[in-house]
N, C-alpha and C positions, 0 to 999 in steps of 0.2 A: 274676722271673717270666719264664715264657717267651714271646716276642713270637712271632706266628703267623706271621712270615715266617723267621726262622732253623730253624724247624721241629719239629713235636712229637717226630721219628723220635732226634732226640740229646738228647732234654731229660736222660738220664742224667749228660752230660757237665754237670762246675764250670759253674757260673754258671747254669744251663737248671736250674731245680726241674722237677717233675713238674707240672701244673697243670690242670684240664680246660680254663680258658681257650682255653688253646694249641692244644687240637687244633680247629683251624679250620681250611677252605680260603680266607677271603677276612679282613679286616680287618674287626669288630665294635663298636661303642658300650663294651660290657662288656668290652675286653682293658687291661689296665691300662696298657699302652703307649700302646695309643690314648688313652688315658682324661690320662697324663701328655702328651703329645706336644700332644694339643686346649686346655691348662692352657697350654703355654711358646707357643703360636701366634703368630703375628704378631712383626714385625720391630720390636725394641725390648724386648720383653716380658721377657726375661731378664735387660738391665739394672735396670730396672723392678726386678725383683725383688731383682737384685743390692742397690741402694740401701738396700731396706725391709732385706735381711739386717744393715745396717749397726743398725736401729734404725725407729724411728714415725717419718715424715717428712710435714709438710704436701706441698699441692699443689706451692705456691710453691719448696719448699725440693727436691722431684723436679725442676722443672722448671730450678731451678738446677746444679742434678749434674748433666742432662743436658741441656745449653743448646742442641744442635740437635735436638731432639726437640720437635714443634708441641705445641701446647695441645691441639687438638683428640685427638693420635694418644695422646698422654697419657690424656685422660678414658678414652677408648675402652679402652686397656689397662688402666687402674687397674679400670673396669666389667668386663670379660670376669675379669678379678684377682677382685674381688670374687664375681661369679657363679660362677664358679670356685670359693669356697671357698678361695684361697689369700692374701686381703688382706681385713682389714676395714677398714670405713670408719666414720670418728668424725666426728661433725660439733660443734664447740662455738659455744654462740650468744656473741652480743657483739658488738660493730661495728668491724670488721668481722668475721663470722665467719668462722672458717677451719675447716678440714678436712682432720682426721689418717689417716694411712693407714700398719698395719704387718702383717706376716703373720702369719696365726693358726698356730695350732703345726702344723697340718696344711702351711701353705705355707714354716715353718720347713724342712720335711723337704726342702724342695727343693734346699738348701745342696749338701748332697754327691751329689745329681744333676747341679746345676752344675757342680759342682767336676769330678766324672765325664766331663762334656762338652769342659769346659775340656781337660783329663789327656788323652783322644780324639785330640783337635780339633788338639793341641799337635806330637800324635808324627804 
């Protein structure tokens, strides 16, 4: 899709679909860039995800993959994850109980946006 800053005037051109989204002057709630970009926010958040891509992970078991990463910045990503739509959260009872977290197939799709960033980021 096309992001409203690379501009409606070449969406003809590989990569740029056609889209109403696009033709905007300013950045929207409803452009799906924004809509991805508001999902990967905050610093840490795409390792975060990185991990869940491995598999369902407790809390405990994130917070170990990523050992300098606080507890608190943790919650807060795993929640914005969750409200997001891109992680559910499982809680099983028992003593003590724990709580699973993996991405729902919507937050699956984030893989090869990652990967996309990574590939970017790399060259």
């Amino acid at each position: 899709m096309t992001h409203q800053t690379v501009g409606h005037r070449h969406a003809t051109r590989p990569g740029l679909p056609e889209d109403p989204r696009a033709a905007v002057t300013e950045p929207t709630p409803s452009c799906p860039v924004e809509i991805t970009l508001a999902a990967l926010r905050g610093r840490w958040t795409t390792l975060v995800i990185r991990e869940l891509l491995h598999g369902e992970r407790t809390f405990t078991e994130l917070r170990q993959a990523l050992p300098a990463l606080s507890d608190k910045v943790l919650s807060d990503r795993l929640a914005h994850l969750t409200e997001a739509g891109v992680v559910n959260r499982r809680r099983e009872p028992g003593w003590p109980s724990s709580t699973h977290y993996g991405l729902t197939p919507h937050g699956r799709r984030l893989g090869p946006v990652l990967q996309a960033l990574w590939d970017w980021g790399a060259r």
